[in-house]
MARLO-768170 format. One record per residue (C-alpha): residue number from 1; x, y, z. Coordinates in steps of 0.1 Angstrom, whole numbers, padded with zeros to 4 digits. Last residue first. Layout:
<nodes>
<node NUM, <X, Y, Z>>
...
</nodes>
This chain:
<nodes>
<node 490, <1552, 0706, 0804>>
<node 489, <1569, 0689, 0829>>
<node 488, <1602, 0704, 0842>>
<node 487, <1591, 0717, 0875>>
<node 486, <1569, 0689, 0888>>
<node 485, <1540, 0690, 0908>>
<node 484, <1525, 0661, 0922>>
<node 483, <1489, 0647, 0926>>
<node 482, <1465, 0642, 0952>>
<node 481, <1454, 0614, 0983>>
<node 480, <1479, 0590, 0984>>
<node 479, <1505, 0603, 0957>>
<node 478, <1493, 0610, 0923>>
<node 477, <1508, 0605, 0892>>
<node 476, <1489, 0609, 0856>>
<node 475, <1500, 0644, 0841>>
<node 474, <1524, 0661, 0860>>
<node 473, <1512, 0699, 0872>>
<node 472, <1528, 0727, 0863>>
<node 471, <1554, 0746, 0882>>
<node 470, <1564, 0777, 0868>>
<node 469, <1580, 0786, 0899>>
<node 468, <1552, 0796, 0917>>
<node 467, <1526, 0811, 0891>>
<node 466, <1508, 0826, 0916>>
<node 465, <1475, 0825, 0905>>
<node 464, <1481, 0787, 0894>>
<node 463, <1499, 0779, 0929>>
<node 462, <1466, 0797, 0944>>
<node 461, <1439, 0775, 0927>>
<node 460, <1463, 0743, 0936>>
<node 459, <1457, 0755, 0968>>
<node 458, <1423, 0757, 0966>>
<node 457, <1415, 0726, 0951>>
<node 456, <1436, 0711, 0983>>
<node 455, <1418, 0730, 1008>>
<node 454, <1444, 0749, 1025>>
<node 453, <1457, 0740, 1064>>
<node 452, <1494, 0752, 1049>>
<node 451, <1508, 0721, 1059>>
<node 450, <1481, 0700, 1044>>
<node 449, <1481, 0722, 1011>>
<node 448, <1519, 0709, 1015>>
<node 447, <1510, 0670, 1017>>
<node 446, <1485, 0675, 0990>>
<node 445, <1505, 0688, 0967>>
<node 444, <1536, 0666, 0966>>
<node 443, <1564, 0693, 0948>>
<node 442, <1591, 0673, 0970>>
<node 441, <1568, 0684, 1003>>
<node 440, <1595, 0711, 1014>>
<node 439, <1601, 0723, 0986>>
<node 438, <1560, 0729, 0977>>
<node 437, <1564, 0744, 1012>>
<node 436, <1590, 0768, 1001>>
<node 435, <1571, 0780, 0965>>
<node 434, <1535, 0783, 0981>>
<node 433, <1559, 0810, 1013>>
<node 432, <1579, 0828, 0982>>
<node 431, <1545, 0832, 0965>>
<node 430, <1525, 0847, 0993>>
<node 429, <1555, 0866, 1000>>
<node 428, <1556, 0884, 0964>>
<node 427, <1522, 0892, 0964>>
<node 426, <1522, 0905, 1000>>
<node 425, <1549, 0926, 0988>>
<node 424, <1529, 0940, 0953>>
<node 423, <1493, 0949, 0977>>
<node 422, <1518, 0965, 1004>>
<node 421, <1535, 0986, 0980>>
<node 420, <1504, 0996, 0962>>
<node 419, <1485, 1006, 0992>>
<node 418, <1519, 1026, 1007>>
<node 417, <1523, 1046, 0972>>
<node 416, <1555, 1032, 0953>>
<node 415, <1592, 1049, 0953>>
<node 414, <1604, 1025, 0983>>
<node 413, <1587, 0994, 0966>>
<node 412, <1626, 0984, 0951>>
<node 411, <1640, 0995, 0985>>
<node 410, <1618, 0968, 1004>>
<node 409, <1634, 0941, 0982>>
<node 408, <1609, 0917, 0960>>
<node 407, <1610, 0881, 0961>>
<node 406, <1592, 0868, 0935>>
<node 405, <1603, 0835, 0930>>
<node 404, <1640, 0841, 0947>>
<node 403, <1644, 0867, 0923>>
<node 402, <1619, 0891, 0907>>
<node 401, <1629, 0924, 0910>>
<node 400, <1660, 0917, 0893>>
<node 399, <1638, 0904, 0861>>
<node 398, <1639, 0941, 0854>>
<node 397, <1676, 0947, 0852>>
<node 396, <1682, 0917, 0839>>
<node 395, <1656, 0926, 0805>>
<node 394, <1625, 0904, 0801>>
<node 393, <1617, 0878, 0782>>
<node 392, <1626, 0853, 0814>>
<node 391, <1594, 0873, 0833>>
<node 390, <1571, 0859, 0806>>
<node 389, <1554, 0878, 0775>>
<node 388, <1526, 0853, 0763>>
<node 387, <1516, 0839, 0735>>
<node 386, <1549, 0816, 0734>>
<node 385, <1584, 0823, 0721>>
<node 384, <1588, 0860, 0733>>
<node 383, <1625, 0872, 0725>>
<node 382, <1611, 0901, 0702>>
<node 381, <1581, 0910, 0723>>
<node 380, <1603, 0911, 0749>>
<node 379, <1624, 0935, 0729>>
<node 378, <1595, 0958, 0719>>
<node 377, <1578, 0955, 0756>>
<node 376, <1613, 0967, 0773>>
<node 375, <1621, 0993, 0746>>
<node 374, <1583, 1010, 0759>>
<node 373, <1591, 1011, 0796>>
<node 372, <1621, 1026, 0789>>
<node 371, <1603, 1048, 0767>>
<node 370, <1574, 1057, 0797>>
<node 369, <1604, 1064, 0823>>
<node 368, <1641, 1066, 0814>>
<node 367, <1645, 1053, 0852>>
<node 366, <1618, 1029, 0853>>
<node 365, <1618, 1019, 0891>>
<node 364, <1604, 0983, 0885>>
<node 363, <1578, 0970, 0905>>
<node 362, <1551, 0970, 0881>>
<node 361, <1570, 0956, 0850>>
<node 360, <1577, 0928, 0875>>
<node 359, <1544, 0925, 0885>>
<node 358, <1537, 0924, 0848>>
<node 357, <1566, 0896, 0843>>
<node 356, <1550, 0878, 0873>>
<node 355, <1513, 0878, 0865>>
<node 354, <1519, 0867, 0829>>
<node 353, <1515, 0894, 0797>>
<node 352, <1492, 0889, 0768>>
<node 351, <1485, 0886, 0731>>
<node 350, <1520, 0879, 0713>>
<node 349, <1507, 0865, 0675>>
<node 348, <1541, 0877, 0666>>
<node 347, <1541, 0899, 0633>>
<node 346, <1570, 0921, 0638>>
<node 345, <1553, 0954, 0638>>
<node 344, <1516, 0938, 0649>>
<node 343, <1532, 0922, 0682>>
<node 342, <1552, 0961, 0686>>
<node 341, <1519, 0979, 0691>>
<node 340, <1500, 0956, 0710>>
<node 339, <1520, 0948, 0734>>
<node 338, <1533, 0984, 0737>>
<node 337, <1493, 0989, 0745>>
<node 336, <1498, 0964, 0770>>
<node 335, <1525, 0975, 0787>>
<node 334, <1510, 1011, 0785>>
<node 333, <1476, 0998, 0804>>
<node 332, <1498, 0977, 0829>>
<node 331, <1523, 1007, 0837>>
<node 330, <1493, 1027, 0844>>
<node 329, <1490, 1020, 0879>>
<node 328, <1525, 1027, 0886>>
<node 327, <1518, 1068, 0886>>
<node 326, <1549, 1077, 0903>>
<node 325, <1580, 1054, 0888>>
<node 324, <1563, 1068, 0853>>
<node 323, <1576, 1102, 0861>>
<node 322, <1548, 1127, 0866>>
<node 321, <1543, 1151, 0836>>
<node 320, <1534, 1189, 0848>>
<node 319, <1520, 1210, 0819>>
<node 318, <1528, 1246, 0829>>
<node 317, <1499, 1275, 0817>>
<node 316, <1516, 1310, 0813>>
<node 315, <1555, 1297, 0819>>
<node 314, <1570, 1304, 0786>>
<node 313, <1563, 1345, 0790>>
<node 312, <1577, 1343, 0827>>
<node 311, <1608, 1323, 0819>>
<node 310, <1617, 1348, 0786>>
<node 309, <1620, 1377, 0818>>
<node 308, <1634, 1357, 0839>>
<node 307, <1665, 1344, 0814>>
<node 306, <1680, 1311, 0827>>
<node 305, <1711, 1305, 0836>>
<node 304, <1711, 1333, 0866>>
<node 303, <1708, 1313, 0894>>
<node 302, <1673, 1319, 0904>>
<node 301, <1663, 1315, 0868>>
<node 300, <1681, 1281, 0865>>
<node 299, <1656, 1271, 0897>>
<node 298, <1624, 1283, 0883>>
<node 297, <1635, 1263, 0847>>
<node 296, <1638, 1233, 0868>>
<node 295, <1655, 1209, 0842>>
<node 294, <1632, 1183, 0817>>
<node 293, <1621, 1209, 0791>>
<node 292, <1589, 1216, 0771>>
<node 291, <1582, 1242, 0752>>
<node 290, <1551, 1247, 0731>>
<node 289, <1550, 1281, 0713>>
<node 288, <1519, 1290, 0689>>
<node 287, <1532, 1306, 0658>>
<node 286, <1518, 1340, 0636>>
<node 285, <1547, 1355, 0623>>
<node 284, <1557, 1388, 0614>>
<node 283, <1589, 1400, 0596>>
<node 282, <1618, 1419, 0606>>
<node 281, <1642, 1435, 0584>>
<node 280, <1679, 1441, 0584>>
<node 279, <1687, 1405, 0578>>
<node 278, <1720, 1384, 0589>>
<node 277, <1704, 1359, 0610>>
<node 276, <1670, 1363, 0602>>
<node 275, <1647, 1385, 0622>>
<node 274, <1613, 1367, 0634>>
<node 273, <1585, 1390, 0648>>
<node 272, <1555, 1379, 0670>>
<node 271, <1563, 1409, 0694>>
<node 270, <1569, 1396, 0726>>
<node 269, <1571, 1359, 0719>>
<node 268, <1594, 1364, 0689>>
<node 267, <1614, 1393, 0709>>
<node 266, <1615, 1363, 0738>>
<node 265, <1631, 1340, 0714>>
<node 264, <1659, 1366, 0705>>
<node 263, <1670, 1369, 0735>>
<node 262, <1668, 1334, 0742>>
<node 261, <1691, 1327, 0716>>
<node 260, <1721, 1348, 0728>>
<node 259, <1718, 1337, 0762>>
<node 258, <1722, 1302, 0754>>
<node 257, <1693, 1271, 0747>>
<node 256, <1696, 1241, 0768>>
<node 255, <1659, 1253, 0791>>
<node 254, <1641, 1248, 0764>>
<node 253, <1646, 1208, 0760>>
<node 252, <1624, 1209, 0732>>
<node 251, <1605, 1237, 0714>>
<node 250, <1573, 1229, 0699>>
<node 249, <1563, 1253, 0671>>
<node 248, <1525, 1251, 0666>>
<node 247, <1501, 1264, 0633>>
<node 246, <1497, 1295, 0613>>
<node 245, <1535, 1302, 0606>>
<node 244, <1553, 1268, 0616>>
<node 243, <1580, 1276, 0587>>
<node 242, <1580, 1306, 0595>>
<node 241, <1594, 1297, 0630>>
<node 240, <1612, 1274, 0616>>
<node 239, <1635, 1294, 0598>>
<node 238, <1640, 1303, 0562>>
<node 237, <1668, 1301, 0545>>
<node 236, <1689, 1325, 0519>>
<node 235, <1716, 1310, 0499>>
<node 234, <1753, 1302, 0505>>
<node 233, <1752, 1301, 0541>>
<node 232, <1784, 1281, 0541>>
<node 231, <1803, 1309, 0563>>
<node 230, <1782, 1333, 0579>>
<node 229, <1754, 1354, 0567>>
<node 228, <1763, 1352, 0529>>
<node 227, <1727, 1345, 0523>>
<node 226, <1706, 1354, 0548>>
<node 225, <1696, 1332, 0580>>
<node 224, <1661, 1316, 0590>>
<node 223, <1648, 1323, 0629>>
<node 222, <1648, 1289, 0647>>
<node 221, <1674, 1268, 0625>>
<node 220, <1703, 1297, 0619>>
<node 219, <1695, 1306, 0658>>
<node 218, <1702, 1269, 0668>>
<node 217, <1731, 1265, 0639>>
<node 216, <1750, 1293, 0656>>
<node 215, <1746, 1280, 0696>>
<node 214, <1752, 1240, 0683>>
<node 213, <1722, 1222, 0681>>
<node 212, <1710, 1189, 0695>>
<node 211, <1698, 1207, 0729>>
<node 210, <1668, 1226, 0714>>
<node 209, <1653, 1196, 0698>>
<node 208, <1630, 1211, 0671>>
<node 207, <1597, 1202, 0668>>
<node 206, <1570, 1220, 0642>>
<node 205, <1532, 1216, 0636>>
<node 204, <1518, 1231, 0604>>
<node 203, <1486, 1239, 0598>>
<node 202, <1455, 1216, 0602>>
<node 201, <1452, 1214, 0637>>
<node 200, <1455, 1252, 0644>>
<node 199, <1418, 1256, 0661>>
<node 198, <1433, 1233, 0688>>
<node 197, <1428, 1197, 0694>>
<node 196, <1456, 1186, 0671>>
<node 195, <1482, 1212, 0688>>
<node 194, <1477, 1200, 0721>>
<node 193, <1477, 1165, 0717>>
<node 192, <1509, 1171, 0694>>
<node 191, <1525, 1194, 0729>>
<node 190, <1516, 1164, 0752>>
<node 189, <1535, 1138, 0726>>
<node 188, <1565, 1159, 0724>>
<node 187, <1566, 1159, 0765>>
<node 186, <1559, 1120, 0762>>
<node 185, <1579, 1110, 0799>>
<node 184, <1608, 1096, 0784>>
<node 183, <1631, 1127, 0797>>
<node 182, <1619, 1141, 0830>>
<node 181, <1587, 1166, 0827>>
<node 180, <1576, 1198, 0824>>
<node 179, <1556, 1213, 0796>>
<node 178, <1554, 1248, 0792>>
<node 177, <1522, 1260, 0775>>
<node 176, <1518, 1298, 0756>>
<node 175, <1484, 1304, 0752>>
<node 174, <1466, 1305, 0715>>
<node 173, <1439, 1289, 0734>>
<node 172, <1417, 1257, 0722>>
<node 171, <1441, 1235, 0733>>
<node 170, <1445, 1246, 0772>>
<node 169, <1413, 1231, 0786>>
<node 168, <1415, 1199, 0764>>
<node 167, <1453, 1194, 0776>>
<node 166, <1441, 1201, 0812>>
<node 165, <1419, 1174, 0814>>
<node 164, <1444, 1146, 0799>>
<node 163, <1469, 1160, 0823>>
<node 162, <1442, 1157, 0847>>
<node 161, <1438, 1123, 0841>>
<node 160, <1470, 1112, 0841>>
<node 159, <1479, 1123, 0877>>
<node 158, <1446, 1102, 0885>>
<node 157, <1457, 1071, 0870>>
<node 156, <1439, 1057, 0838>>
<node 155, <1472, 1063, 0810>>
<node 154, <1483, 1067, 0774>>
<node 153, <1498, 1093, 0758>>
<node 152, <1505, 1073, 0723>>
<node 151, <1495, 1102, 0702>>
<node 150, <1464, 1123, 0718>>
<node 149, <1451, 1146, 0690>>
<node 148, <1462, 1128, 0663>>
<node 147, <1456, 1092, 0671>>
<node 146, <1424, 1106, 0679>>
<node 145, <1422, 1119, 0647>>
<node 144, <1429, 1091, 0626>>
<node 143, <1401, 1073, 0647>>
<node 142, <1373, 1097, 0637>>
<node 141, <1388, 1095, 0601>>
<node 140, <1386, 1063, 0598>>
<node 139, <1352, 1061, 0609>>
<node 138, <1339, 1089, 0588>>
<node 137, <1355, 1072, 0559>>
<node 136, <1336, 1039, 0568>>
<node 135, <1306, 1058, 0572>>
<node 134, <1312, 1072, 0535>>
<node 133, <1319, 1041, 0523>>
<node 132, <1287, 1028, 0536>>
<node 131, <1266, 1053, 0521>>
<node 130, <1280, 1050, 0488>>
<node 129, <1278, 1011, 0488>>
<node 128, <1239, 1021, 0501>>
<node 127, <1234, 1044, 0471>>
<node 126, <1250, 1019, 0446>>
<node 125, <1225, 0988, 0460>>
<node 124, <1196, 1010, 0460>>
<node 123, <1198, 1020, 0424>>
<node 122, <1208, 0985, 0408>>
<node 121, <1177, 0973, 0428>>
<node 120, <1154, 0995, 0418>>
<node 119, <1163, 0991, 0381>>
<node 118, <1170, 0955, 0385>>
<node 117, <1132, 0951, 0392>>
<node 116, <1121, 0955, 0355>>
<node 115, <1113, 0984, 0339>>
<node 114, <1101, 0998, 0367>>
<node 113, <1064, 1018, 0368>>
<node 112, <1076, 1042, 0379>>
<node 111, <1105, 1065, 0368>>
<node 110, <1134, 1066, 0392>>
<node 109, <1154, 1095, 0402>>
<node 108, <1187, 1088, 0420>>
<node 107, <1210, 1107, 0446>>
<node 106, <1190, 1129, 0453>>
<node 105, <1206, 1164, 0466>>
<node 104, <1176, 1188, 0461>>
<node 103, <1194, 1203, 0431>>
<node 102, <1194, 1162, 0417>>
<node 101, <1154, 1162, 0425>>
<node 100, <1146, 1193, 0410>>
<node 99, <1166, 1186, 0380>>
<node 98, <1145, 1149, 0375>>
<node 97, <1114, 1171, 0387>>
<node 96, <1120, 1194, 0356>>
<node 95, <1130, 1166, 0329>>
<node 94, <1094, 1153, 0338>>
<node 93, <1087, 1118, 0352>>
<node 92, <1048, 1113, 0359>>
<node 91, <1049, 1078, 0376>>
<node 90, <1075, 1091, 0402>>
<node 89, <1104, 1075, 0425>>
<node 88, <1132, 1097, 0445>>
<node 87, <1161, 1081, 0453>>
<node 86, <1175, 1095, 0482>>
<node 85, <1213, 1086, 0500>>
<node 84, <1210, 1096, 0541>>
<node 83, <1241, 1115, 0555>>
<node 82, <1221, 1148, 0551>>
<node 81, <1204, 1134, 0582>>
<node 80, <1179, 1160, 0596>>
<node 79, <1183, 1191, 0571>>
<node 78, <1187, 1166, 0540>>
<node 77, <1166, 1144, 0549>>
<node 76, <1134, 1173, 0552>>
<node 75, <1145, 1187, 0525>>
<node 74, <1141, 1150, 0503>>
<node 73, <1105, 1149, 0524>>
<node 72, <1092, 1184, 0507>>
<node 71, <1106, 1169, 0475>>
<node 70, <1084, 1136, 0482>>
<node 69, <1054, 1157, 0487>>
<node 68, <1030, 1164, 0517>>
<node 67, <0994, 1162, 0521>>
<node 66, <0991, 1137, 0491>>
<node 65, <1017, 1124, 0476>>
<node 64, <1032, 1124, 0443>>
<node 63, <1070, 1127, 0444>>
<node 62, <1074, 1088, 0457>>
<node 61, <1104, 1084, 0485>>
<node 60, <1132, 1058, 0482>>
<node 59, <1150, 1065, 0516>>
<node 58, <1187, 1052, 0518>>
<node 57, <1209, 1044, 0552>>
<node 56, <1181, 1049, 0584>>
<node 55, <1193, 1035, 0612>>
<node 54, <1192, 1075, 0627>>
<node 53, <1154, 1076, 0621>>
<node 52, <1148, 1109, 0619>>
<node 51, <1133, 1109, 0584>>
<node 50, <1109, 1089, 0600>>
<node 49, <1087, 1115, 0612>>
<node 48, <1086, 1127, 0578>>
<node 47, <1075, 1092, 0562>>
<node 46, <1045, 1092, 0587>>
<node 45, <1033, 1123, 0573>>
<node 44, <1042, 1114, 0538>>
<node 43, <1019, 1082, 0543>>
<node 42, <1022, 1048, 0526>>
<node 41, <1050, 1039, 0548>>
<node 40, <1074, 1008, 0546>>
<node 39, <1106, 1002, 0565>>
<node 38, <1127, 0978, 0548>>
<node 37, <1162, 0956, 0558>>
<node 36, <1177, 0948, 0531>>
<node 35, <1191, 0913, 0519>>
<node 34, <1181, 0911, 0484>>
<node 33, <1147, 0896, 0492>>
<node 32, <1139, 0925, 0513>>
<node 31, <1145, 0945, 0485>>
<node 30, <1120, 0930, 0458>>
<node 29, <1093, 0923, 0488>>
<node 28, <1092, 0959, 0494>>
<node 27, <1096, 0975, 0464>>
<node 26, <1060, 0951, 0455>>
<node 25, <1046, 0960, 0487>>
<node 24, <1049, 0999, 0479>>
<node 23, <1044, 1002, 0444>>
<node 22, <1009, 0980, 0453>>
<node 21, <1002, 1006, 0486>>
<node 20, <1004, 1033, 0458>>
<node 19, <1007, 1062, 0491>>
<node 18, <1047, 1054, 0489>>
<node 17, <1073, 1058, 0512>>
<node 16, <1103, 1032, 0514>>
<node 15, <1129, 1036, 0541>>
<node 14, <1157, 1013, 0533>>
<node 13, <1183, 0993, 0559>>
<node 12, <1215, 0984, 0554>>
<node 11, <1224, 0953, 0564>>
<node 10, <1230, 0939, 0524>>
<node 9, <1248, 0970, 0525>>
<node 8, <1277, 0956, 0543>>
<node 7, <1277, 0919, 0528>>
<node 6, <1279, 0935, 0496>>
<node 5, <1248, 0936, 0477>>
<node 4, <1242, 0915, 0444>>
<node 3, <1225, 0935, 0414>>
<node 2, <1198, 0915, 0400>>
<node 1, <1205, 0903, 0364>>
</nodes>
C-alpha cells in the first residue's frame, strides 16, 4: 500500500537528482502523485547548486554520477542545510556505500531498481514527517524563548523602546543592573529579559522579595545558615545566592533591606563570597545581581538609610521604568494582550475592546501601573457578556472618566502629553455635543444632522464612531426624510 502523507509533508517539497533520466521521471511522477512538490535534475552540477535551495525538505540523490557523486552532494547538504533529510539511491548497493551513506548523515539508502514504489514512497514520507517535526520543534522553541527573554514586557512607545534597547545592550555583560521603577511597573519581568538573553540563560535564575522578610530570615534566605545557628536551624541550609551559582539573582525591593544585610551584600558583590550565618568559612560564588527597587536609592543614600558604598556597586547600568500614567500609548497594545491572555484562561470568545472603554483605559491615571491595568482586563474579561469589552465591564473607578457620555475632566488628562490630551478631549466633546443634539431632536436623526449642518450618512457615520450613548438605530421607522435612534433597541 502506498504510504499516505500528512497534510504537512504532503507540501513538502523533494529534490530528486539522477543522470538515469527514466529513474528520474518515474520518482518523479510517483511523488508528485502523493502530494509533493519535486524538483528534478539529471546533473550533479545542477543538483549542487540546488542544495541551497532553502524550500528544500528531503533530497533523494543517486551515488553514481558523473562529474560529481551523490556522497560529494550528501556533504554538500550537510554543510549548507544540515536541516535537509537524504536518501541516497544506487543500482550497485554495497554494505560499504550503505555505511558511507549513514556516516555521511543519510537518512535512507535505497537500492535501485525499487521493489515496488512503496519503497520510495515509505522513505520520503518518514524523512519529510522528520523534517517537519523538527521545524515544528524549532518553532516552538523560537517562541518559548521569546517568552523567555522578554515575559509579558510589552510596549511601542518611545520610553519602551529604549528599555527594550538597553536590555539587549546590558544582557550579554556580567554587569550589575539596577532597575527602577514604581510597583506594577514589570521590574521582575526586566531582570528575566535580561537573564534569558544573557550567556547565563540556562542556569538558574533566582527572585527573592527583599521586603517580605524579616532582618534574621533575609540574611538566613540570601547567604545559607549552619546548623544550630539560631533557634530552629536544625540542619544546615544553603542560600540563594548558591543557589543562583552560575546564573542571575534578582533582588527586589533593594532599597527595604537593613544595615546588617547590606553589609554583607556588598562583601558578595566585592568579593563574590557568601558566608553563612553561623559559618567560619567563606565560599565563592559566581551570581549575576539584578536589583530593582521602587524608592530613590540616591535620595536614601543622602540621608543615611541607604549604604553609599553598596549604592555605587548596584548602580553600574540603571534600568529606568516609566510609570504606565506616562507612556499612555501603550495602554492599547497591553489591553489587548491582557485580552488575549485572560479570554484563553477562562475560555470567553472576548476578541476586542470598544472605543469608549479603551479611551477609558486611556484616560485613566493607573495608579498600581501595568498590573492595575492587567486586574482590570482579567475582571472585565470576566463580567464581559458580548465579544467585546464595553465601558459598563469595567471597574467605577475607571468608568469615572467616562461620565456624562464621555465627558472627561481636565485633571484626569493633567498627567498626559499635550497632543494626547487634546486628541482624548476633543473626543470626549465631539461625543457629548452628537449625544446633546440627538436630545434635543428626540433621537430624530435627520433633524439633528440638520442642526449640526452634517450630511446625514455622515452623521450617522460619526454617532457609530462615537458610540454616543449606545444608541442604535430602530429598525423600520423613519421620520420625513431619515430614521430614528432609540436607546433601548437592539
Amino acid at each position: 500500500m502506498s504510504a499516505i502523507p500528512t497534510q504537512q509533508t504532503r507540501k513538502a517539497k523533494i529534490l530528486v537528482v539522477d543522470d538515469d533520466k527514466i529513474v528520474l521521471r518515474a520518482a518523479t511522477e510517483i511523488l508528485s502523485r502523493e502530494g509533493y512538490q519535486v524538483v528534478a535534475i539529471d546533473d550533479a552540477v545542477e543538483g549542487l547548486a540546488a542544495s541551497k535551495d532553502p524550500t528544500i525538505d528531503v533530497a533523494c540523490l543517486d551515488i553514481k554520477m558523473p562529474n560529481l557523486s551523490g556522497m560529494d552532494l550528501l556533504k554538500a547538504f550537510k554543510q549548507s542545510r544540515p536541516d535537509v533529510e537524504v536518501i541516497m539511491m544506487t543500482a550497485f548497493a554495497t554494505v560499504e556505500t550503505a555505511v558511507e551513506a549513514v556516516k555521511g548523515g543519510a537518512y535512507d539508502y535505497l537500492t535501485k531498481p525499487f521493489e515496488n514504489i512503496d519503497v520510495l514512497t515509505l522513505a520520503v514520507g518518514r524523512a519529510a514527517e522528520k523534517k517537519a517535526l523538527r521545524d515544528r520543534t524549532k518553532v516552538l522553541e523560537e517562541a518559548l524563548s521569546a517568552r523567555n527573554q522578554f515575559e509579558d514586557l510589552v510596549g511601542q512607545s518611545g520610553q519602551m523602546r529604549s528599555v527594550f534597547k538597553l536590555v539587549e545592550t546590558v544582557s550579554y555583560s556580567t554587569a550589575t543592573v539596577l532597575i527602577q521603577g514604581e510597583s506594577g511597573t514589570g521590574k521582575e519581568l526586566v531582570a528575566r529579559a535580561i537573564h534569558f538573553r544573557s550567556p547565563r540563560k540556562d542556569k538558574p535564575f533566582v527572585a527573592v522579595n527583599c521586603s517580605a522578610l524579616t532582618d534574621t530570615l533575609l540574611e538566613s534566605e540570601l547567604f545559607g545558615h549552619m546548623k544550630g545557628s539560631f533557634t530552629g536551624a536544625t540542619t544546615n541550609k544553603k542560600g540563594l545566592f548558591e543557589a543562583a551559582d552560575g546564573g542571575t539573582i534578582f533582588l527586589d525591593e533593594i532599597g527595604d533591606i537593613p544595615a546588617a544585610t547590606q553589609v554583607r551584600l556588598l562583601r558578595v558583590l566585592q568579593e563574590g563570597e557568601v558566608k553563612r550565618v553561623g559559618a567560619n568559612d567563606t565560599m565563592k560564588v559566581d551570581v549575576r545581581v539584578i536589583a530593582a527597587t521602587n524608592v530613590d536609592l540616591a535620595k536614601a543614600k543622602e540621608t543615611g538609610k541607604f549604604r553609599e558604598d553598596l549604592f555605587y556597586r548596584l548602580n553600574v547600568i540603571t534600568v529606568q521604568l516609566p510609570p504606565l500614567r506616562d507612556r499612555p500609548d501603550d495602554v492599547p497594545l497591553l489591553a489587548q494582550h491582557f485580552l488575549k491572555i485572560y479570554a484563553a484562561k477562562v475560555g470567553k470568545k472576548v476578541t476586542s475592546i470598544s472605543p469608549g472603554a479603551m479611551e477609558a483605559l486611556t484616560t485613566a491615571r493607573w495608579v498600581g501601573n501595568v498590573r492595575e491595568l492587567e486586574n482590570c482586563l482579567e475582571r472585565a474579561v470576566v463580567l464581559c457578556a458580548t465579544e467585546a469589552v464595553e465601558v459598563e465591564d469595567l471597574p467605577p473607578e475607571i468608568r469615572n472618566n467616562q461620565r456624562g457620555g464621555g465627558d472627561i475632566e481636565v485633571f484626569s488628562l493633567a498627567h498626559l502629553p499635550y497632543a494626547q490630551a487634546k486628541k482624548l478631549a476633543m473626543r470626549a466633546f465631539e461625543r457629548r455635543y452628537l449625544s446633546a443634539l440627538l436630545d434635543r431632536s428626540s433621537n430624530n436623526v435627520s433633524m439633528a444632522a440638520r442642526a449640526a449642518g452634517v450630511d446625514r450618512s455622515n452623521f450617522r457615520r460619526l454617532l457609530k464612531q462615537y458610540e454616543v450613548g449606545g444608541r442604535t438605530m430602530k429598525a423600520g421607522e423613519n421620520d420625513d426624510d431619515g430614521e430614528e435612534f432609540d436607546e433601548a433597541a437592539g
